[in-house]
Each structure stands twice: as structure tokens, then as C-alpha cells.
N, C-alpha and C positions, 0 to 999 in steps of 0.2 A: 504494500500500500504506500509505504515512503519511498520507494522509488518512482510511484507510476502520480504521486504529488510534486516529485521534483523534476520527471519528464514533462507534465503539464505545465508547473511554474518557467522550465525551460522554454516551451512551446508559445507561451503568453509573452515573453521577453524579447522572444525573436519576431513575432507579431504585431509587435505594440498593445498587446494586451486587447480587454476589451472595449469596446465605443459606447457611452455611454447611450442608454434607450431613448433620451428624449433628440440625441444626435437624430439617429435615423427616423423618427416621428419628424423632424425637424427639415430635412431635407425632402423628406417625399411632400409635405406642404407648402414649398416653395415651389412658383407657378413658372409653370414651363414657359420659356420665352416664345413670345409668339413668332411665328412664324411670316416671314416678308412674304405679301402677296404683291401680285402684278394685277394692274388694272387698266384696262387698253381700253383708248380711244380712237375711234374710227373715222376720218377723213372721207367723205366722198359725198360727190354733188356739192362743193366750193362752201361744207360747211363742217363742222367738228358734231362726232356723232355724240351719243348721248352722255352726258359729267358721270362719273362713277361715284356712289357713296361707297360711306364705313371706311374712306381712304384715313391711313394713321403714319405717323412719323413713322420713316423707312420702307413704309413700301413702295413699290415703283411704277411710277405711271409713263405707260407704253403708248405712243404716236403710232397709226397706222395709216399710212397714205394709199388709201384705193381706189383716188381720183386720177384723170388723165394728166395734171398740173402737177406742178411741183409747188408746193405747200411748206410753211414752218411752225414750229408752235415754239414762240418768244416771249420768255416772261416778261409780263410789264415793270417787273420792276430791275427788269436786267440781267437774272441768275443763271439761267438759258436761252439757249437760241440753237433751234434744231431744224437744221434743212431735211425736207421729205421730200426726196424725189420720187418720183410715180413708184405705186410698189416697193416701197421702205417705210421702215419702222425705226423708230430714237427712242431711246430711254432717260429718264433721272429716274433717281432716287427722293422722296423728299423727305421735309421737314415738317413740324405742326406750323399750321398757318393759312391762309390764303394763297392760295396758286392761280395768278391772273395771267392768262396768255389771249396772246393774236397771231394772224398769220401776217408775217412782215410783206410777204406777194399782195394779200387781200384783208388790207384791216379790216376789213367789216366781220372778219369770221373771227370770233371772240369764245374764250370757255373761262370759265372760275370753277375750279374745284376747292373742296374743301378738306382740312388734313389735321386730326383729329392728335 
């Protein structure tokens, strides 16, 4: 018996012993990072297709050009500026805030998303 106490106490030493119980309650109740979603916007007929909700800091919103034109979506306040040629797509990343763009070809075509 005092051997197979002092192979265990060996065994716990080499281990770092054990964790305490509220460690691992502790970690499984920290919330998984969510997950970056991509939310695409769609170009055609000389206008920007419909604003995506539930957009949140970091996820990425996707320009889809599948007009015969070549199109941009240029923030108004300067942060991008994404040329779409016929049949291309551009990416950001964004931030929490207001996302005002236009297309620099065709001011009139305008979107604001919103980024939680």
C-alpha cells in the first residue's frame, strides 16, 4: 500500500497534480468566440442589392459585382475604396459603427449598413 501511495504521489508530481473542480466548471462556461460571418452584397441593375442585418464587429462584408459596369463601394468616410469590375467581389473586415458607402462611377447608388 506504501508503495502504490508513493507511485501515485510520484505520478501527481510529474502531472502537476490535480486542477482544481471549479477550474474546469470554469472554463466550459466561458462562451465560445463567435464565429466571423461573411455577409455579401449584391451589385446588379446600377444598384447595391439588399443591407445585411445582425452584421457585428469583425465580420466581413462581401461586394458582388453582377452588373455589366464596373462599380465601387467607397466609404464615405474614406476607410475603403473597392473597385468591382464586372464579375468580382472585394472584401473588409469591419468595425462597430456605421458603414456608409457609394459607388464613386455612380453616386446615386448608396448603402449604410449597420455593425453591431
Amino acid at each position: 500500500m506504501l508503495r502504490m501511495t508513493i507511485l501515485f504521489a510520484s505520478l501527481l508530481a510529474l502531472t502537476g497534480g490535480f486542477a482544481p473542480a471549479n477550474a474546469a466548471t470554469a472554463a466550459k462556461q466561458q462562451p465560445a468566440a463567435q464565429a466571423q460571418r461573411v455577409h455579401v452584397i449584391v451589385i446588379d441593375q446600377m444598384q447595391y442589392g439588399p443591407m445585411p442585418t445582425g452584421v457585428r464587429a469583425g465580420d466581413i462584408i462581401e461586394w458582388t459585382n453582377h452588373d455589366i459596369l464596373e462599380h465601387s463601394a467607397t466609404a464615405r468616410d474614406g476607410q475603403f475604396d473597392i473597385d468591382l469590375k464586372p464579375d468580382t467581389s472585394g472584401r473588409i473586415t469591419v468595425t462597430a459603427g456605421t458603414l456608409a458607402f457609394f459607388c464613386k462611377f455612380h453616386p446615386t447608388m448608396t448603402g449604410t449598413v449597420v455593425v453591431k
